[in-house]
N, C-alpha and C positions, 0 to 999 in steps of 0.2 A: 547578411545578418550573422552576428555572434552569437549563438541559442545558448543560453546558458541559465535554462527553465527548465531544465529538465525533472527535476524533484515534482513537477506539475503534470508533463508530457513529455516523453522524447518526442521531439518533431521530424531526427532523420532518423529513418526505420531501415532495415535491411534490405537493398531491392529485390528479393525473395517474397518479403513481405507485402507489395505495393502491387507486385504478378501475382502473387496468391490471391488475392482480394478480385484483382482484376479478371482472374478465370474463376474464380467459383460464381464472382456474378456474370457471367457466360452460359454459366454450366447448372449450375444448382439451383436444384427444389426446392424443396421444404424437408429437412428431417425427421425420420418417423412417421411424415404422412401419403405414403402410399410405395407402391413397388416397382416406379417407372425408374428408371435410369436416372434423372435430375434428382429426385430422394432421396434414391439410393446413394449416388453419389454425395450430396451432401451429409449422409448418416454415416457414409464412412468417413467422411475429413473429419466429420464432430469428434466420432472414435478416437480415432488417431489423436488427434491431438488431447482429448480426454488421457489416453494412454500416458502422452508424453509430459502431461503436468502431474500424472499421480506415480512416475516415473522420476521426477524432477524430485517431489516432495514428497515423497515416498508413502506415496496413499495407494491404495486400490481405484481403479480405475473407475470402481459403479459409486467408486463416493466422493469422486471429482465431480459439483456439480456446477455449472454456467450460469452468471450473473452478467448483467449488463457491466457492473465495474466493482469495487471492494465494497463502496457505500452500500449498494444493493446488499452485498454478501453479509456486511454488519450486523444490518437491519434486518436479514433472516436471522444468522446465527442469535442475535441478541435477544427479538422478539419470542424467538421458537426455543429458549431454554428456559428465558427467566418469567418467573409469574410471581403473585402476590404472596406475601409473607417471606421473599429473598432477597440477602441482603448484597450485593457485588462490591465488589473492591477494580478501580481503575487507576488512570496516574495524572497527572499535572502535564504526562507528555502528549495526552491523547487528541488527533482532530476531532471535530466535530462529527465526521461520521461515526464516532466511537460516541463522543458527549451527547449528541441532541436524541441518539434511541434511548439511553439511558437516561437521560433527564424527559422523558418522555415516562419511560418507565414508571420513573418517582412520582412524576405527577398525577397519571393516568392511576396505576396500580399500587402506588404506595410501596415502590420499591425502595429498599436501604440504601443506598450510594456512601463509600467513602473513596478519598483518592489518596496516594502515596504521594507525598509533597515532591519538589521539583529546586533542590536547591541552585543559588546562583549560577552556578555551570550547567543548569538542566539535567544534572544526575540524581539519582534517586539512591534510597539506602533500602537496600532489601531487607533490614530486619522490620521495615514497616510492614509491609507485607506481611508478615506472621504475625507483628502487632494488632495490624486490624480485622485479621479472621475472627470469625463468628461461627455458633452453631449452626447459622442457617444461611452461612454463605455461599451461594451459590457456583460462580464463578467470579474470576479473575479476565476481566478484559484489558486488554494492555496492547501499543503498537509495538511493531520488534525494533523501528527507530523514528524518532522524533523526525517531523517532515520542516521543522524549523531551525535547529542546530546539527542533527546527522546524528546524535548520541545514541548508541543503543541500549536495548533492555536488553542483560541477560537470560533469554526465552527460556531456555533449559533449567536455568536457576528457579525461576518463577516456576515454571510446571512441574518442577517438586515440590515447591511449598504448598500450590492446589492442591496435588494429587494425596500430599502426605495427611491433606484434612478433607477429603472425600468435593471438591469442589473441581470445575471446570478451568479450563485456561482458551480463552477467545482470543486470538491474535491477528490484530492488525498487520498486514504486510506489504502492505501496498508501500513503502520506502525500500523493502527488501528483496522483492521476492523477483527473482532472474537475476542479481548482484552477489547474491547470499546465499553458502549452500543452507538447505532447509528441511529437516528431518521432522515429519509430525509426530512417527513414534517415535526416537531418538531424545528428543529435545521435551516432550510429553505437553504436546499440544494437542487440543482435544478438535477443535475448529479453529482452519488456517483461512483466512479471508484476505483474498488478492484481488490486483487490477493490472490488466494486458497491457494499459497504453503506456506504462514509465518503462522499471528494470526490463520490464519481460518484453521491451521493443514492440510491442504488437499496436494494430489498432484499436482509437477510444470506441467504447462500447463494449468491452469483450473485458471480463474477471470474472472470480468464482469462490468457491466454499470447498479445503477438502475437510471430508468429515472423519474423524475417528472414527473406527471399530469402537460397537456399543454406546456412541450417541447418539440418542434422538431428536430431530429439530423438528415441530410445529413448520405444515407450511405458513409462511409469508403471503402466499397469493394462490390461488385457485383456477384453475380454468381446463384448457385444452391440452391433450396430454400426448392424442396420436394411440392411444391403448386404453383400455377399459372405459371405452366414452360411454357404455350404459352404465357405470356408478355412479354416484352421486357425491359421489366425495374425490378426492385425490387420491391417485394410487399410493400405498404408503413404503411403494421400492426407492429407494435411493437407483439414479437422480430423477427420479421421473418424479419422485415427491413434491421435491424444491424447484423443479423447469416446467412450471405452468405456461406456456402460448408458444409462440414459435420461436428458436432461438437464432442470435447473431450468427447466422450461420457461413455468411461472408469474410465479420470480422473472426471468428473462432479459425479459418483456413489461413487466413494473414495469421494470427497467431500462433497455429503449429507451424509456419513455416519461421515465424522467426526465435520458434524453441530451437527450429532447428539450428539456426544460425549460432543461439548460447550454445548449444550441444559443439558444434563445430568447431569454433573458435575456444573454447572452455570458458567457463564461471570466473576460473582462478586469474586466468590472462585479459577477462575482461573488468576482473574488479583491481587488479594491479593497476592498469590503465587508471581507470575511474579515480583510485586514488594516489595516484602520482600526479596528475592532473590537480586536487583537489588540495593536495599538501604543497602543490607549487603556486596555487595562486594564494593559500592562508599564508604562507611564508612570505609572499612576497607583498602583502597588505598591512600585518598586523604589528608592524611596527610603523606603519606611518603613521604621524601628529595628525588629531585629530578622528583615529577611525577604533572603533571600538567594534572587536568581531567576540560574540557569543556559541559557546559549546564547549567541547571538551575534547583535545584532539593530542591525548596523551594516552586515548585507549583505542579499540576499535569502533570505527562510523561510517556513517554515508558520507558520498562523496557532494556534500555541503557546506557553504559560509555563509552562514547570516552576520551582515556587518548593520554598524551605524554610523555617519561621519558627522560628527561634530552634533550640531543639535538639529541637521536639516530632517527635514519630515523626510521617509522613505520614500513615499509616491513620489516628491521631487527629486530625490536622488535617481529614484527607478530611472523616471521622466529623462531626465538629466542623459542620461546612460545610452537611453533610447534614442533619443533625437540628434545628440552630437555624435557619438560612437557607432552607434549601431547596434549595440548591445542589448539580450533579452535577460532580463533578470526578475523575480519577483518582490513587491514590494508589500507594505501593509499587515495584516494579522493574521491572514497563511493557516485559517480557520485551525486556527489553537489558542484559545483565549487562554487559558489555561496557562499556559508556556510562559505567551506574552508575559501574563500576571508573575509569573515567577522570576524573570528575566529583569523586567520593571521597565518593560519597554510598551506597556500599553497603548501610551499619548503617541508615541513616534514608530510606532512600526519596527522593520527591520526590512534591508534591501537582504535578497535570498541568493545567492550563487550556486547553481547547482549541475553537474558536471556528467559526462557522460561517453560513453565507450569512441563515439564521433567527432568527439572535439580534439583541441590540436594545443598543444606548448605553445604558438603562435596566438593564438586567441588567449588561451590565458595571461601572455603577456602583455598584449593587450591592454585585458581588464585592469587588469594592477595597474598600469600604466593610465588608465581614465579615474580609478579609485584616487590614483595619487594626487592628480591633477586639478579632480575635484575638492578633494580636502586641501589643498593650496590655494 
């Protein structure tokens, strides 16, 4: 197969990654619950690898906290700032794990929502953003790139415009985060919300939250903590706040080993990769008759192509792709209505291309070569 899904999952992962997994479930306990060897040992890979994401993203180690995947981290960060009487500002780029806590929000609490429109290329105009602040704006949730054109949001630009009118800045980064270098103070990100299984090579199950210095989240979930189990409430230390039951403590060992992997290889040689790859199959589709490809690749992006050929519905194009080729690509609304709606590709979808440190100029010439053949 030609995996060229990866904006969804990386499927080939580092074999570091694949042994990690395979000896921590050998080896390990449970985390935090108790002082036998198999705990213990599990509490240190958790560490470590805690270390090496608040290492990456330049956080403190006690406010890297572990989520099952981004979606999880959203629905903390989002639940645990905003409350009733706040108004948020998001964008036209956002998936659904961004959209449906905040339209939850509105519904549930009568929270304000506006979005920064999403013009024909999927780019945004930042003076909206200061357009639609309010006195009682909360924060700004926004992803760092679009999971359906690769365009990004200027993060650092946006977390001056919070910070300069006393609101938050939540960022999606589950497109970015192991591809992208990523500064939370730097860039004035207040809550970075990731997931292990795409950039960051790791196994599905394993993302997280880092948290600023001096914000507060509301837990999300309550339970077993491994420390102060006669209170009645949640301890309110960072991360024990946020990591109520027992953690992927499996997949989090797959995942420091394939930080180690970015550490080893570099960020900068694997995103060179990523998009030499990514500019060589746009180049080599987007002049053919019949195929209409979406974004903006005259700034910097993720290494993605959503195309359309002609007026075929996606899912048969996908189809198409799959069954003659071999090819994995994704098809349909790529849970960003939003997008879509701005795109004007609602009715038809968009087949997704998306690229990754494993693949090969071979495969991508390939794909171009089934794109073409389809649109003929």
């Amino acid at each position: 197969m030609i995996y060229l899904d990866n904006a969804a999952t990386t499927m080939r992962k580092p074999e570091g990654v694949i042994a990690a997994v395979v000896k921590a479930m050998e080896s390990m306990g449970n985390s935090s619950r108790g002082t036998h060897e198999g705990a213990l040992d599990a509490a240190r890979s958790v560490y470590r690898t805690r270390v090496k994401l608040g290492r990456m993203f330049g956080c403190a180690a006690e406010r890297v906290v572990f989520t099952c995947n981004s979606t999880e981290a959203l629905n903390i960060a989002i639940s645990g700032t905003i409350d009733s009487g706040h108004h948020v500002i998001s964008t036209d780029l956002e998936h659904n794990s961004v959209l449906r806590p905040l339209y939850r929000l509105q519904e549930e609490k009568g929270v304000e929502l506006s979005f920064v429109p999403a013009d024909k290329k999927g780019n945004v105009d930042y003076a909206d953003f200061e357009r639609l602040m309010k006195p009682n704006t909360k924060a700004i949730v926004c992803t760092h790139a679009s999971n359906l054109t690769g365009n990004h949001i200027d993060i650092r630009r946006v977390g001056e415009i919070a910070h300069s009118r006393g609101a938050l800045l939540i960022v999606d980064a589950s497109q970015t985060a192991g591809a992208f270098p990523i500064s939370i103070k730097e860039m004035s990100v207040d809550v970075l919300c990731f997931t292990g299984h795409k950039s960051l090579m790791g196994p599905q199950g394993t993302g997280g939250l880092c948290v600023g210095e001096g914000v507060e989240i509301r837990p999300f979930k309550v339970g077993g903590s491994g420390v102060q189990s006669y209170s009645r409430t949640q301890p309110t230390e960072y991360p024990t706040r946020l990591e109520a039951g027992t953690l992927n403590g499996h997949g989090i060992a797959g995942l420091g080993a394939a930080l180690d992997f970015i550490e080893e290889v570099g960020m900068d040689v694997i995103f060179e990769k990523e998009h030499r790859l990514m500019t060589r199959f746009y180049e080599g589709v987007k002049d053919i008759e019949g195929v209409t490809v979406y974004g903006d690749f005259s700034r910097k992006r993720s290494p993605v192509v959503a195309l359309n050929i002609k007026d075929y519905d996606s899912s048969a194009v996908s189809d198409e792709l799959s069954e003659e080729y071999d090819i994995a690509t994704r098809p349909g609304a790529h849970c960003a209505p939003r997008m879509h709606t701005a795109l004007g590709t609602v009715e038809q979808g968009a087949v997704r291309f998306s690229f990754a440190y494993f693949n090969t100029e071979d495969e991508v010439d390939t794909a171009i070569q089934a794109v073409r053949e389809i649109a003929q």
